[in-house]
N, C-alpha and C positions, 0 to 999 in steps of 0.2 A: 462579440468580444469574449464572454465566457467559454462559449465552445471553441474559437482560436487557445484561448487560456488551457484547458481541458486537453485539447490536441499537443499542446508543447508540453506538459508535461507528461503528457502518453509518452511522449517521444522520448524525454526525459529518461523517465523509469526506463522504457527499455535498453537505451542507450549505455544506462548504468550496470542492467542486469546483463549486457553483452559483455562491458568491460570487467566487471567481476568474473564472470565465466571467462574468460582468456586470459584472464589471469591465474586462471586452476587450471592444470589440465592432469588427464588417464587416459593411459595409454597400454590397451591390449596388443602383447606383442608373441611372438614365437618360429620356431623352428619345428617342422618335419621333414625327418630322415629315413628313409628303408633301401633297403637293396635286395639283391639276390648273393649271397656268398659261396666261395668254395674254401675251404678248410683241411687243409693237406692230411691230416692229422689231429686227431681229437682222442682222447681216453674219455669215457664212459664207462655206467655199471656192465654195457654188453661184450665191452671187450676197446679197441680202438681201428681207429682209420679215416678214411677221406669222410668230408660231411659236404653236402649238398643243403642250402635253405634260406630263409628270408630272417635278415636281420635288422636291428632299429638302429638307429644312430652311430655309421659306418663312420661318418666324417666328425657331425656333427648329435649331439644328445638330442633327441627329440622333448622337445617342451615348450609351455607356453609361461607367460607371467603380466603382471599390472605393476607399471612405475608411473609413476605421479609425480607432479612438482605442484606447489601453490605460491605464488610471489608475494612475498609478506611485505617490501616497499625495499629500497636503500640499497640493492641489489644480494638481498637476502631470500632465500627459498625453502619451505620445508621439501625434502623430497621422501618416497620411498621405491622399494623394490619388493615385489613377490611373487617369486620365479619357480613352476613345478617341471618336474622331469616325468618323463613316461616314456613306455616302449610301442609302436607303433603295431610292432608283432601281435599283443595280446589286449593293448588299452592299458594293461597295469602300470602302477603307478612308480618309478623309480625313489632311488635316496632311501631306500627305509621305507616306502610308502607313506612318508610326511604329506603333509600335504604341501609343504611351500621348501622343499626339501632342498632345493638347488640355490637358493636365497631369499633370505628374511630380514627387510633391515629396513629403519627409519631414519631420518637425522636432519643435517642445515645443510644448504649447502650457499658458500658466499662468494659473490666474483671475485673478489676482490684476495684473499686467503684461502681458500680450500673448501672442503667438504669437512663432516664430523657424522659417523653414520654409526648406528647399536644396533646388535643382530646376529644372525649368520650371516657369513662374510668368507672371500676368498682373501688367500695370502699375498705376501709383497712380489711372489715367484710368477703366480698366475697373473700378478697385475701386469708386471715389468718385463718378466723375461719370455714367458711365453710366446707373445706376440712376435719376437725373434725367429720362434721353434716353427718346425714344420706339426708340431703336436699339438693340441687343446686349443684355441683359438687361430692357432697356423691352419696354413690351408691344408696338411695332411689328415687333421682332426684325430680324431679316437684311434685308430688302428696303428698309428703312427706313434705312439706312446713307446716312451722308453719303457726297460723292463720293468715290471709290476709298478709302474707308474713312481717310480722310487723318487724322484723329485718334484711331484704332482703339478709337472708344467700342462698334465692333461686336466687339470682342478676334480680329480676324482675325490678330495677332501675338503671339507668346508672348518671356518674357525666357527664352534657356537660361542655363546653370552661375551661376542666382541663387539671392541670402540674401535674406532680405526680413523686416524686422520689423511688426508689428501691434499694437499698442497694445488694452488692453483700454478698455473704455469708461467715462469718467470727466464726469457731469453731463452727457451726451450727445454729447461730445468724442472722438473717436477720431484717432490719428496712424499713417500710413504711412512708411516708406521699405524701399528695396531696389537693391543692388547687382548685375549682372550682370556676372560675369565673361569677358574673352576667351578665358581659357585657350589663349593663344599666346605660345609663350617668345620671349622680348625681343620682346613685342609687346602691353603690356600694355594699352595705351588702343585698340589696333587689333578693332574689333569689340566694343565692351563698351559698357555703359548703367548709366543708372541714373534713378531715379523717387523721388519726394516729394509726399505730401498729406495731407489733413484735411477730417475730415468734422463734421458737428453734426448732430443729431437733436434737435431741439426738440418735439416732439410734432408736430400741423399740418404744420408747417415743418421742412426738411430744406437744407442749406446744404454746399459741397462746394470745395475748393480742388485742382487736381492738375499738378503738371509731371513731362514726361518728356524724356530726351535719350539721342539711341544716335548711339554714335561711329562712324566710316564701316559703316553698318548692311551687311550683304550680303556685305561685300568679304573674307568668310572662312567657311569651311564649318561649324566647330567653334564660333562665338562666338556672343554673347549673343543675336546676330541673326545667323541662318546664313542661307547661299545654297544656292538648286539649281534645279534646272526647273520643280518644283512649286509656284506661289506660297502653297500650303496651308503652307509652312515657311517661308515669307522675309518678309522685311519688305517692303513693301507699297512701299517704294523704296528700292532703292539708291542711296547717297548718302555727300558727305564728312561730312554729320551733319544728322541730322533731329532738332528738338526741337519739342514740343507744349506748351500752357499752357490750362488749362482751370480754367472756375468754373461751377456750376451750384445750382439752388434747386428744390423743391417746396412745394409747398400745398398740404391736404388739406382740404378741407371740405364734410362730408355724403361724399355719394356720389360729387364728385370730385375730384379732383384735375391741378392744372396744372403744367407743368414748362418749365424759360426752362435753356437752356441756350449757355454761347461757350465755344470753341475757337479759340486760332491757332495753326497747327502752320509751321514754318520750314524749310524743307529746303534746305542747300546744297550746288550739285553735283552734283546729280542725275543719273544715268547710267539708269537704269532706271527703270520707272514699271508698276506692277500692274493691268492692267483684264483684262476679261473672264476670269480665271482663269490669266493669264500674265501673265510680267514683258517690256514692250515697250523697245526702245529709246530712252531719249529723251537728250537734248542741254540744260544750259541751265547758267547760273550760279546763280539762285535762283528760287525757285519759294515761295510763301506761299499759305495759305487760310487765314478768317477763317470760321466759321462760325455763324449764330444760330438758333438751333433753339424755335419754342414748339410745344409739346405738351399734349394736352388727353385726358382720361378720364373717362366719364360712368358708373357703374353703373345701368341702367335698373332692373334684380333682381335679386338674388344671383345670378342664372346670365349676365346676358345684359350686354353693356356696348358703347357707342361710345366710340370714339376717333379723333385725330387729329394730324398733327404737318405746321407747313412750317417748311422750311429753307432760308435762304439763304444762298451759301455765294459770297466775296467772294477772287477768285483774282488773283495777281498774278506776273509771269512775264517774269525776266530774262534776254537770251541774246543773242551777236552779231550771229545773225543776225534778229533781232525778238524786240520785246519783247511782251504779247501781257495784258488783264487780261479774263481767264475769270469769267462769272460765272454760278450754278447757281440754279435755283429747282427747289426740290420738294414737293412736297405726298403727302401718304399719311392715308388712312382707313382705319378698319376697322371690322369688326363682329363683336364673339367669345360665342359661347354656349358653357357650359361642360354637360357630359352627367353628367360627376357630378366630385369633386375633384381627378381627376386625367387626364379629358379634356377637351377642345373640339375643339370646330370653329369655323370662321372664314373670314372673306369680307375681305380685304384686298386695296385698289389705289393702287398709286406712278406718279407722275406726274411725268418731270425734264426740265426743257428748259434749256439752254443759250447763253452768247452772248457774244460779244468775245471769241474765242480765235483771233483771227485767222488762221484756216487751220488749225491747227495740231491736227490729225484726233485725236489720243491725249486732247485737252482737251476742241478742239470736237462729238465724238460721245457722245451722253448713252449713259450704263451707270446700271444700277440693279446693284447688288449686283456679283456676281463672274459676272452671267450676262452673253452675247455683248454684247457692245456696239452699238449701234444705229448705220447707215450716215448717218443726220441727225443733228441738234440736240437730238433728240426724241426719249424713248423712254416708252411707258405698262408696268404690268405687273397684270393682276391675277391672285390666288392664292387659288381657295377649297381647304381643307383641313384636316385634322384632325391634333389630337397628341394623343399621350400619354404621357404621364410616370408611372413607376416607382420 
């Protein structure tokens, strides 16, 4: 009788420490990307021209990170995220060489009303609109970026010391916002932002509203948008304030799907400008791009699929000493075979040429993503390569 007694409650115990545990869970997850590239055009200290080499995170950022949920009862969860980037090329570490550089965040999250999360955090554009684009989370990834990532539907920017709420989904209706803090005493609007949007999932159809605005972005180390050498950590421009507006749609039917994406992002002030992997100096009162992106998806077989996206992207550029209206055409293809659910390989090539930027080298030199900027108008890139995800 006792050791029956003794034997159930063995069972007991562990039964309990089972369900405690499945009620926690961490989850090691990640992406690796490399390829072999060709780069029509590149400037360098040697001089410029064609580049032959192996690059990281063609489509997608190579990285890895730990999210977490714990069930606290009544359909309530802590969760967190902590997401690092790296390059495949060298092992170094991307973002700044942060360590959790790509996302930092803790918070609740409730079935029933939303998420509540504090951190580093992406914006309402990277939530919402993106996933329309053939760019950042679309299947063209990184190289597919409009120019200098001006609307960061490729999330080359993060918000720091943000709250951000999340709506849970209601008749296919979801709502964003989020605050990012400057965390500078008696400097409270100095360095800080904040984002607002709305998404719909109609079946087929998918429908996407988003705005963002960061107050003198750069012009402090600690704020919502920090500065430093690295443009892996800075906003993409320096500025008295940059704000974006975006709307975007999909359509699903059969084996594809099409995607229509605008953007206008507004920057006034601008003191710095990010290409090639650094922040350049530039000069101007205002500076606008308008950009229309269509996007297209073919599943040939469950393994194998074409795509394709152009962009034109409609630039406008006010300053004493000239004024200056840039304008971008780009084109991007691909072709991804998947080897089983959680690889592929792939044959993608970007094509951007440039015009009306009257001299003015930082506008007038086509850049495809954050690689060297081409010494013309014109820059090609192709990238065959494989990823895979974990």
């Amino acid at each position: 009788m006792k050791k029956a007694l003794l034997n159930t409650l063995a069972l007991a115990t562990m039964a309990a420490s089972s369900m405690a545990h499945a009620q926690s869970s961490v989850t090691l997850y990640g992406t690796v990307d490399a390829g072999l590239d060709y780069i029509s055009n590149q400037k360098s200290a040697a001089g410029h021209g064609a580049t032959y080499g192996v690059e990281s995170g063609n489509l997608s950022t190579s990285r890895w990170g730990l999210r977490g949920a714990e069930d606290l009862g009544g359909g309530l969860k802590a969760i967190f995220d902590l997401e690092n980037g790296f390059s495949v090329v060298n092992g170094k570490g991307s973002n700044g060489g942060y360590l959790f550089g790509r996302q930092a965040w803790v918070g609740l999250s409730s079935d029933q009303y939303g998420t509540v999360t504090l951190g580093r955090q992406y914006d309402a554009l990277v939530d919402m609109i993106a996933p329309m684009s053939a760019t950042g989370s679309g299947f063209g990834g990184n190289i597919a970026e409009h120019p200098f990532d001006n609307d960061n539907l490729n999330n080359d920017v993060r918000m720091n010391n943000a709250i951000k709420f999340r709506s849970a989904t209601y008749a296919g209706l979801q709502a964003e916002a989020a605050f990012a803090f400057s965390n500078e005493g008696g400097g409270f609007s100095q360095n800080d932002a904040y984002t607002f949007g709305a998404s719909w999932n109609g079946g087929p159809i998918n429908l996407a509203v988003a705005y963002f605005q960061g107050n003198q972005p750069g012009s402090t180390t600690s704020g919502a948008l920090s500065a430093g050498a690295n443009t892996d950590n800075d906003p993409m421009f320096v500025a008295e304030r940059t704000r974006t507006l975006g709307a975007g749609g999909s359509y699903t039917i059969g084996a594809a799907k099409v995607g229509l994406v605008f953007t206008r992002t507004m920057i006034a002030s601008p003191t710095e400008i990010a290409q090639g992997g650094s922040l350049n100096t530039f000069d101007a009162n205002y500076l606008t791009f308008n950009n229309f992106e269509l996007n297209g998806r073919y599943q040939l077989t469950p393994q194998f699929s074409l795509g394709g996206a152009y962009t034109y992207t409609d630039g406008s550029l006010s300053r004493t000493s000239g004024n200056a209206s840039p304008h971008w055409n780009q084109f991007m293809l691909q072709a991804d075979y998947a080897l089983s659910k959680r690889t592929d390989v792939y044959l993608e090539g970007v094509y951007q040429r440039v015009s009306g930027a009257n001299g003015i080298s930082v506008l007038g030199n086509a850049s495809v993503y954050n690689l060297a900027a081409s010494s013309s108008n014109t820059q090609a890139v192709v990238a065959a390569g494989m990823r895979l995800k974990f």
